[in-house]
PDB file as gemmi writes it, atoms N, CA and C in Angstrom:
CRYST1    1.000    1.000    1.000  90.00  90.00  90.00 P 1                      
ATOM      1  N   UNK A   1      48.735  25.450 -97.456  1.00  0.00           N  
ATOM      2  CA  UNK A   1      47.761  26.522 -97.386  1.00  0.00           C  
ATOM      3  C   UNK A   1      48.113  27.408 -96.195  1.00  0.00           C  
ATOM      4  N   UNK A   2      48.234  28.925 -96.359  1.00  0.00           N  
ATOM      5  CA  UNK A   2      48.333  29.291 -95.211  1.00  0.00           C  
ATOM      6  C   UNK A   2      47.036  30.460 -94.501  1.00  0.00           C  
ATOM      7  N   UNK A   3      47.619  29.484 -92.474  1.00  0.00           N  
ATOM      8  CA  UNK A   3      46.252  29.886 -91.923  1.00  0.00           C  
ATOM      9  C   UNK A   3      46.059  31.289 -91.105  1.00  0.00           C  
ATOM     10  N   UNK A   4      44.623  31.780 -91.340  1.00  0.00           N  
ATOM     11  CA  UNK A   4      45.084  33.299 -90.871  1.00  0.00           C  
ATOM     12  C   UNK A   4      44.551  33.314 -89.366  1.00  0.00           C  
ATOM     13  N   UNK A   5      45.165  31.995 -88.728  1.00  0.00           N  
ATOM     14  CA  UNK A   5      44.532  32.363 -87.449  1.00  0.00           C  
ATOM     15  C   UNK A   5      45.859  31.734 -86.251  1.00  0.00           C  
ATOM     16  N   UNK A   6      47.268  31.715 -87.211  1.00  0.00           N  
ATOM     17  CA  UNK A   6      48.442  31.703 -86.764  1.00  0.00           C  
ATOM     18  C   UNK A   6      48.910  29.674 -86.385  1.00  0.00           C  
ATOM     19  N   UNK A   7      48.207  29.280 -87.206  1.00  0.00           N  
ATOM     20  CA  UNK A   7      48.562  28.054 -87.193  1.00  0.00           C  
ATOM     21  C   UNK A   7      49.358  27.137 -87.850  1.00  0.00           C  
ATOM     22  N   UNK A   8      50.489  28.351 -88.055  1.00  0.00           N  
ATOM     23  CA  UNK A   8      51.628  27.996 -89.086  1.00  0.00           C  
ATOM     24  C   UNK A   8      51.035  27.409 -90.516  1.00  0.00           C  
ATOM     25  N   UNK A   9      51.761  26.648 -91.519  1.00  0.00           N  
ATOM     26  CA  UNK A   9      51.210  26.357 -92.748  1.00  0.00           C  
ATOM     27  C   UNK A   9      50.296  25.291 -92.578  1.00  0.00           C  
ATOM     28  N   UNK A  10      49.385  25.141 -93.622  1.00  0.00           N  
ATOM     29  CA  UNK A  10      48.459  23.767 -93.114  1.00  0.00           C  
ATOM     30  C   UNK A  10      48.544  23.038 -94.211  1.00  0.00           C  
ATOM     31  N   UNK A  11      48.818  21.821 -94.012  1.00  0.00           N  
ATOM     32  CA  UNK A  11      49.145  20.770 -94.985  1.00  0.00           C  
ATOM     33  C   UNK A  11      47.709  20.376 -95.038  1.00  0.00           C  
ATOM     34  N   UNK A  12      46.686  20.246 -96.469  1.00  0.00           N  
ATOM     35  CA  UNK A  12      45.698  19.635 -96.347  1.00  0.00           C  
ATOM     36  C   UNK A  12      45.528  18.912 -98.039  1.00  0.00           C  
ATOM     37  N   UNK A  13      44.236  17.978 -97.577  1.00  0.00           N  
ATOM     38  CA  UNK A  13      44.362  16.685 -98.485  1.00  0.00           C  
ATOM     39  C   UNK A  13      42.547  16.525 -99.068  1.00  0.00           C  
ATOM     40  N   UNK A  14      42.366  16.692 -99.716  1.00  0.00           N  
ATOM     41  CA  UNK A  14      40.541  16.894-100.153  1.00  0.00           C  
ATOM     42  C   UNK A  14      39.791  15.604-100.749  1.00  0.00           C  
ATOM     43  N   UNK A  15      38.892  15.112-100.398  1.00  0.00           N  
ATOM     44  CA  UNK A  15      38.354  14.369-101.151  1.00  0.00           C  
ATOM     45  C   UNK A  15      36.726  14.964-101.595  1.00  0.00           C  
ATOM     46  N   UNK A  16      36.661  14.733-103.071  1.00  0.00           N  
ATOM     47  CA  UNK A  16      35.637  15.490-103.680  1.00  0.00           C  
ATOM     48  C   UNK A  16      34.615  13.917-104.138  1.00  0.00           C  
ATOM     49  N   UNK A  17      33.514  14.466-104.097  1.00  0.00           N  
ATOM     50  CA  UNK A  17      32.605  13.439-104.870  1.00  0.00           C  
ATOM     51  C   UNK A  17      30.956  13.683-105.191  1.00  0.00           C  
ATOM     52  N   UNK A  18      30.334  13.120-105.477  1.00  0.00           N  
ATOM     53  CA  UNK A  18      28.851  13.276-106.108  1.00  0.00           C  
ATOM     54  C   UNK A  18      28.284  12.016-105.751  1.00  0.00           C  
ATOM     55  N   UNK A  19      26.692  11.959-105.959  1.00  0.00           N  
ATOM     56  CA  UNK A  19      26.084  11.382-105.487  1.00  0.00           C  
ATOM     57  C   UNK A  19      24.610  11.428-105.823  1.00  0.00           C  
ATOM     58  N   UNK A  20      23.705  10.339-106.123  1.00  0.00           N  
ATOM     59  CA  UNK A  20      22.470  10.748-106.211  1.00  0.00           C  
ATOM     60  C   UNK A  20      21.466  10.730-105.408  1.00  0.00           C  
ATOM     61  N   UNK A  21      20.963  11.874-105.424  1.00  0.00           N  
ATOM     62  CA  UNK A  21      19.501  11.502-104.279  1.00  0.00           C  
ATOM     63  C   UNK A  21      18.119  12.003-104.540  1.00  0.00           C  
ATOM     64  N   UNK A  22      17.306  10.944-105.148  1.00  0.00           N  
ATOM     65  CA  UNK A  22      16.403  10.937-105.830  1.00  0.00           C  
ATOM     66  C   UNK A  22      16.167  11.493-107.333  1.00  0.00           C  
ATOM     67  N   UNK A  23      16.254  12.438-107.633  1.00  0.00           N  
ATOM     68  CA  UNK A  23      16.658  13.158-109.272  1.00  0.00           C  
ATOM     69  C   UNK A  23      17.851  14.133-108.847  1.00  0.00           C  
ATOM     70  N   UNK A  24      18.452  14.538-107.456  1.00  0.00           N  
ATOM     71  CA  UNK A  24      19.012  15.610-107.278  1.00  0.00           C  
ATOM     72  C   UNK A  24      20.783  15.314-107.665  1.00  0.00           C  
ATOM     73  N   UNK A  25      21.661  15.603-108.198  1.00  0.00           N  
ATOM     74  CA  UNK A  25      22.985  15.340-107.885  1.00  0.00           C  
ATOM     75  C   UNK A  25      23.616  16.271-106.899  1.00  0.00           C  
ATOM     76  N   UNK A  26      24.060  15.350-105.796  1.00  0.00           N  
ATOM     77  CA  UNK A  26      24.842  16.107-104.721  1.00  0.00           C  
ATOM     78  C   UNK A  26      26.114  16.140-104.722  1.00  0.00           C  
ATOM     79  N   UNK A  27      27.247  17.550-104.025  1.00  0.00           N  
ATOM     80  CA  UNK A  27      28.636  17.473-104.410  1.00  0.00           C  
ATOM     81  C   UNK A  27      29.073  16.803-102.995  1.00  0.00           C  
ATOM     82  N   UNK A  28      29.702  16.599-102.613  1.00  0.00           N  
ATOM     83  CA  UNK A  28      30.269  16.771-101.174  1.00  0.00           C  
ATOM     84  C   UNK A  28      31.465  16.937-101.458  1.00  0.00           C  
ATOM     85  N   UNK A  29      32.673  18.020-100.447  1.00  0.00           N  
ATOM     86  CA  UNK A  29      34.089  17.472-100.083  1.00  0.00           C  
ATOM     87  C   UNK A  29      34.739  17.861 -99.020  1.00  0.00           C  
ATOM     88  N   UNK A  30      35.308  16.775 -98.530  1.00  0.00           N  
ATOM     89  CA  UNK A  30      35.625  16.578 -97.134  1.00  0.00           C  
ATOM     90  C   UNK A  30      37.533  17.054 -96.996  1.00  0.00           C  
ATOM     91  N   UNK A  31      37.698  18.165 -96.341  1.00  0.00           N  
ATOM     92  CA  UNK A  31      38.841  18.385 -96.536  1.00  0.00           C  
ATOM     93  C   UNK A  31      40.112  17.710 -94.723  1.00  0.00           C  
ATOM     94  N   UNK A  32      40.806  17.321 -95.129  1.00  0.00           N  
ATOM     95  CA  UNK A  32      41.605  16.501 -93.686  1.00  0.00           C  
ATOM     96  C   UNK A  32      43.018  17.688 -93.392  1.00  0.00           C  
ATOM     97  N   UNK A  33      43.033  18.700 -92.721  1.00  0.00           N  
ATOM     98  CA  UNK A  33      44.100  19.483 -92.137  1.00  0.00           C  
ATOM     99  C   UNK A  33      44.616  19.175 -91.249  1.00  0.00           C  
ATOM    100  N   UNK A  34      46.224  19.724 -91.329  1.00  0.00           N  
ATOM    101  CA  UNK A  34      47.697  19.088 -90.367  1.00  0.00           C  
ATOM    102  C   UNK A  34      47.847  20.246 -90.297  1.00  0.00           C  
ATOM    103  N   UNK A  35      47.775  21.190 -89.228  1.00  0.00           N  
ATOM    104  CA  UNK A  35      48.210  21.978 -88.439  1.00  0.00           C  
ATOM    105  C   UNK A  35      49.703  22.223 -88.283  1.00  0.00           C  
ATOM    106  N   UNK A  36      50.473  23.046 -88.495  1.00  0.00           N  
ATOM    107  CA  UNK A  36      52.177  23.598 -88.539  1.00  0.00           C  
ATOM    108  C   UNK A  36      52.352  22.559 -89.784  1.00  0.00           C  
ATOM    109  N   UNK A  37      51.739  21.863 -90.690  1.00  0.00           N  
ATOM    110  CA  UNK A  37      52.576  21.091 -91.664  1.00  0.00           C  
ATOM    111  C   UNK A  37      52.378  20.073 -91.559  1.00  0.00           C  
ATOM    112  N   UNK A  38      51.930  19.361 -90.182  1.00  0.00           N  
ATOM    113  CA  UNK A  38      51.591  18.007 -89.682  1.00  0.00           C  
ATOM    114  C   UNK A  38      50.950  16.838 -90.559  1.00  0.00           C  
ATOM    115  N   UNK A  39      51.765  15.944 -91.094  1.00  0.00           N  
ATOM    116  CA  UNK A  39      50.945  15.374 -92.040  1.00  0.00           C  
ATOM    117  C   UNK A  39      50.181  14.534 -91.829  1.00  0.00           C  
ATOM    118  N   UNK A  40      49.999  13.808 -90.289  1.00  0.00           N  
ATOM    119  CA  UNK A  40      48.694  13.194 -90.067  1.00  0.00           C  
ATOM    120  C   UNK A  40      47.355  14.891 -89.926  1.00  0.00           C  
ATOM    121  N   UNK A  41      46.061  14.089 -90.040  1.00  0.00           N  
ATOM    122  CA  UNK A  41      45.025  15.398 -89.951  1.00  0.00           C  
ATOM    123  C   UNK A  41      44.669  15.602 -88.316  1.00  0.00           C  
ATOM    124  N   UNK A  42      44.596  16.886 -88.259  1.00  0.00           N  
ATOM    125  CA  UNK A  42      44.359  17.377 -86.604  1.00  0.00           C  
ATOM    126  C   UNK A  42      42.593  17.623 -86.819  1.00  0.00           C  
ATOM    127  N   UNK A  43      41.913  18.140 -88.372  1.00  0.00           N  
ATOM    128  CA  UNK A  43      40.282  18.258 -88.282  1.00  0.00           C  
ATOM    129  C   UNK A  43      40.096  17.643 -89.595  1.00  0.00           C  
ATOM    130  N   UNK A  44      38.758  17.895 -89.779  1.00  0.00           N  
ATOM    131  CA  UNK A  44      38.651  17.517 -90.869  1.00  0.00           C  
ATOM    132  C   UNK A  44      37.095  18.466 -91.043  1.00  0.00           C  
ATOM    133  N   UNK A  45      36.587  18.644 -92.596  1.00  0.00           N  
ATOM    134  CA  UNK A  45      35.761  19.849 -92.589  1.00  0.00           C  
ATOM    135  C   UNK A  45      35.131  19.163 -93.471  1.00  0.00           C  
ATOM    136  N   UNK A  46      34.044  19.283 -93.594  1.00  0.00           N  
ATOM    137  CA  UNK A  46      32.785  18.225 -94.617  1.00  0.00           C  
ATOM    138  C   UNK A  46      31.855  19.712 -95.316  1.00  0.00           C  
ATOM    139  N   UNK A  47      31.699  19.832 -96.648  1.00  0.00           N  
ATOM    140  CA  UNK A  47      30.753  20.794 -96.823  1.00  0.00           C  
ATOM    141  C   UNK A  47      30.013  20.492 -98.152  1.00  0.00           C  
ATOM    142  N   UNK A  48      28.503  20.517 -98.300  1.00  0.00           N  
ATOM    143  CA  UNK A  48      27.700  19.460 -99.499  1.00  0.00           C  
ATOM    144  C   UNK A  48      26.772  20.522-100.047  1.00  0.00           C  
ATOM    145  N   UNK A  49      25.965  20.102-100.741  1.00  0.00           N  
ATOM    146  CA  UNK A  49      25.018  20.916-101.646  1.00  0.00           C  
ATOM    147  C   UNK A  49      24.639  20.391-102.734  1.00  0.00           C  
ATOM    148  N   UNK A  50      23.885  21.369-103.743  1.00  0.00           N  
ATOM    149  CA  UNK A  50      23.658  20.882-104.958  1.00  0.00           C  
ATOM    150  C   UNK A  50      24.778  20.693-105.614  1.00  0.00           C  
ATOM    151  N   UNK A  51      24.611  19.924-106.570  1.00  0.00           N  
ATOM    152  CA  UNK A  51      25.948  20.608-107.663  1.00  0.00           C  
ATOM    153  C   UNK A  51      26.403  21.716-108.596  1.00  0.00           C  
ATOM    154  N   UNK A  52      24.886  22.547-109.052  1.00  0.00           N  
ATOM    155  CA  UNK A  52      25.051  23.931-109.019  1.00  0.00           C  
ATOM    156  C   UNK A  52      26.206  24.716-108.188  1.00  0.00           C  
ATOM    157  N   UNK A  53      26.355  24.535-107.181  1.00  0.00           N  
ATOM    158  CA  UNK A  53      26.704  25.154-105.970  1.00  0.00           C  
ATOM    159  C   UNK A  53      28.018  25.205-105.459  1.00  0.00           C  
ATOM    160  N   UNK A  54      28.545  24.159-106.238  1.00  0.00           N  
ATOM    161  CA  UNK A  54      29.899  23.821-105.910  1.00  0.00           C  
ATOM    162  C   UNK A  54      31.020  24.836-106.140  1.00  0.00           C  
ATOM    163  N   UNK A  55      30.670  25.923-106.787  1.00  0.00           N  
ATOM    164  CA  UNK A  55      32.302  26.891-106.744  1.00  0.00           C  
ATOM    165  C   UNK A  55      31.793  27.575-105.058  1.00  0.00           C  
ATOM    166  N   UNK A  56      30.166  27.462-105.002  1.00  0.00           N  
ATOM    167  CA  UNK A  56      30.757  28.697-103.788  1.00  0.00           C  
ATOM    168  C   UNK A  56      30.595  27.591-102.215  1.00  0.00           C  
ATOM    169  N   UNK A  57      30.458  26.175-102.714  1.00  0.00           N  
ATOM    170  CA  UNK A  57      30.605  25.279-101.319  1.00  0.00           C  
ATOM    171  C   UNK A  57      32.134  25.284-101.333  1.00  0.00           C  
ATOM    172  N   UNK A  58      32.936  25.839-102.711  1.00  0.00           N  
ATOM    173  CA  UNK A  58      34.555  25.336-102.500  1.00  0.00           C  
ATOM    174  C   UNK A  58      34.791  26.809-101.568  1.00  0.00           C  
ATOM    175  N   UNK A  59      34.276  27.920-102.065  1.00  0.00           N  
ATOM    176  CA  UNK A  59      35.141  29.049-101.389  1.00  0.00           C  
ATOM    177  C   UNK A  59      34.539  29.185 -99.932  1.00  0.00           C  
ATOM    178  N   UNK A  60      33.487  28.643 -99.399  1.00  0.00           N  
ATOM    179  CA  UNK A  60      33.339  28.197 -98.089  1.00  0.00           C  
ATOM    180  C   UNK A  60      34.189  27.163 -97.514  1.00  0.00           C  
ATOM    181  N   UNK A  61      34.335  26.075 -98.182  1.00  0.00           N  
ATOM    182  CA  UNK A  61      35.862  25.431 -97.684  1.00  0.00           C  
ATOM    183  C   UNK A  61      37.183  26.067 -97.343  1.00  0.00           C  
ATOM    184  N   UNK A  62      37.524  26.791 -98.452  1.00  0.00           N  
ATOM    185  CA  UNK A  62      38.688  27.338 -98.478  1.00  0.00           C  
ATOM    186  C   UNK A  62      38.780  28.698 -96.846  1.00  0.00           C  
ATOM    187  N   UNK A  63      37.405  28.863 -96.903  1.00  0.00           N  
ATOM    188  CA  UNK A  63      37.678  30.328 -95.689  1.00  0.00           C  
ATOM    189  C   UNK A  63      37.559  29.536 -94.509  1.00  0.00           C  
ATOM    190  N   UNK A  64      36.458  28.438 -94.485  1.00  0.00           N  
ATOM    191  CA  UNK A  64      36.044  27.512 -92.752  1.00  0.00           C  
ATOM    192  C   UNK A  64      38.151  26.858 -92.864  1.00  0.00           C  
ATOM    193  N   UNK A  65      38.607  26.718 -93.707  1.00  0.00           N  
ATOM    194  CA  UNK A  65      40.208  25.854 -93.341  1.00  0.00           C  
ATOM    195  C   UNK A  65      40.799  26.760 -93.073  1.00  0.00           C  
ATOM    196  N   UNK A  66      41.067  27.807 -93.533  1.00  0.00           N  
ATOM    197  CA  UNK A  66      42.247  29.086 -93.326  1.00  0.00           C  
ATOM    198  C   UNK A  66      41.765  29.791 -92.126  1.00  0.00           C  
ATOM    199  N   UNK A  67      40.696  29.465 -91.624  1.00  0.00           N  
ATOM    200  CA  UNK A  67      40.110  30.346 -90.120  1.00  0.00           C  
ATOM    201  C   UNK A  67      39.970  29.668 -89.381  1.00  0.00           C  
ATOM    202  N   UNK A  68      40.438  27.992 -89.199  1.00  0.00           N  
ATOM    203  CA  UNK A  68      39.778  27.115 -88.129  1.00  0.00           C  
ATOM    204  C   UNK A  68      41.188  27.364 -87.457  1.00  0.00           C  
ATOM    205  N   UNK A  69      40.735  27.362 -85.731  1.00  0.00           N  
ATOM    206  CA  UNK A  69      41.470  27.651 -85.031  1.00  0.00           C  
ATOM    207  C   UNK A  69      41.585  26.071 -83.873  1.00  0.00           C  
ATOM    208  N   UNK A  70      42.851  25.874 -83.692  1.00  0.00           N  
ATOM    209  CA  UNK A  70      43.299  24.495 -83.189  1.00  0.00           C  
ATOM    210  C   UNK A  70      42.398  24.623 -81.549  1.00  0.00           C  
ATOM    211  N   UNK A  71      41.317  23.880 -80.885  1.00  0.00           N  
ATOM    212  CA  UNK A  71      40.985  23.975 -80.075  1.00  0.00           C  
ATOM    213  C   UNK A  71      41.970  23.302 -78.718  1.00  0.00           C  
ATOM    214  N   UNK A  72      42.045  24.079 -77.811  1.00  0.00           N  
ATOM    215  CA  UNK A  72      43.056  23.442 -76.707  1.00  0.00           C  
ATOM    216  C   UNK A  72      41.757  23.160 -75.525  1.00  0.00           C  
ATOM    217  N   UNK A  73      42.078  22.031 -74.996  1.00  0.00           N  
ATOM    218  CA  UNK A  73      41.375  22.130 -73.801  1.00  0.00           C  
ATOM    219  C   UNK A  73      42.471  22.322 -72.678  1.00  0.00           C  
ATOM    220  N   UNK A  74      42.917  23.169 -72.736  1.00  0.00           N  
ATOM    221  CA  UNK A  74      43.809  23.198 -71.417  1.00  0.00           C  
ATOM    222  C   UNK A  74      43.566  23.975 -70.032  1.00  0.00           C  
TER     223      UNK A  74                                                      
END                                                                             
């Protein structure tokens, strides 16, 4: 995937799933990003909702990964 906040390509890995809570079905998916290609994960990004909801919890995934910027404490 590439990131627009100069963090070379980002290798990332998604896990999707559902869930019940009380009558409601919930989506969740948790995405794990490697920074320059890195194939261990440097973050990881969690984003849930109804299941209605799920094309636009994906295109909130897709923009929070391509804009997260590598924090330095230096």
């Amino acid at each position: 995937m590439k990131s627009t906040t100069g963090q070379g390509p980002l290798r990332v890995s998604t896990l999707v799933y559902t869930y019940r809570s009380g009558s409601t079905t919930r989506w969740v998916a948790t995405r794990y990003i490697g920074f320059s290609g890195n194939k261990t994960a440097d973050a990881e990004v969690t984003v849930g909702g109804r299941l209605q909801d799920r094309a636009l919890l994906g295109t909130v995934l897709t923009k929070a990964t391509q804009s997260l910027a590598k924090w330095c404490g230096c």
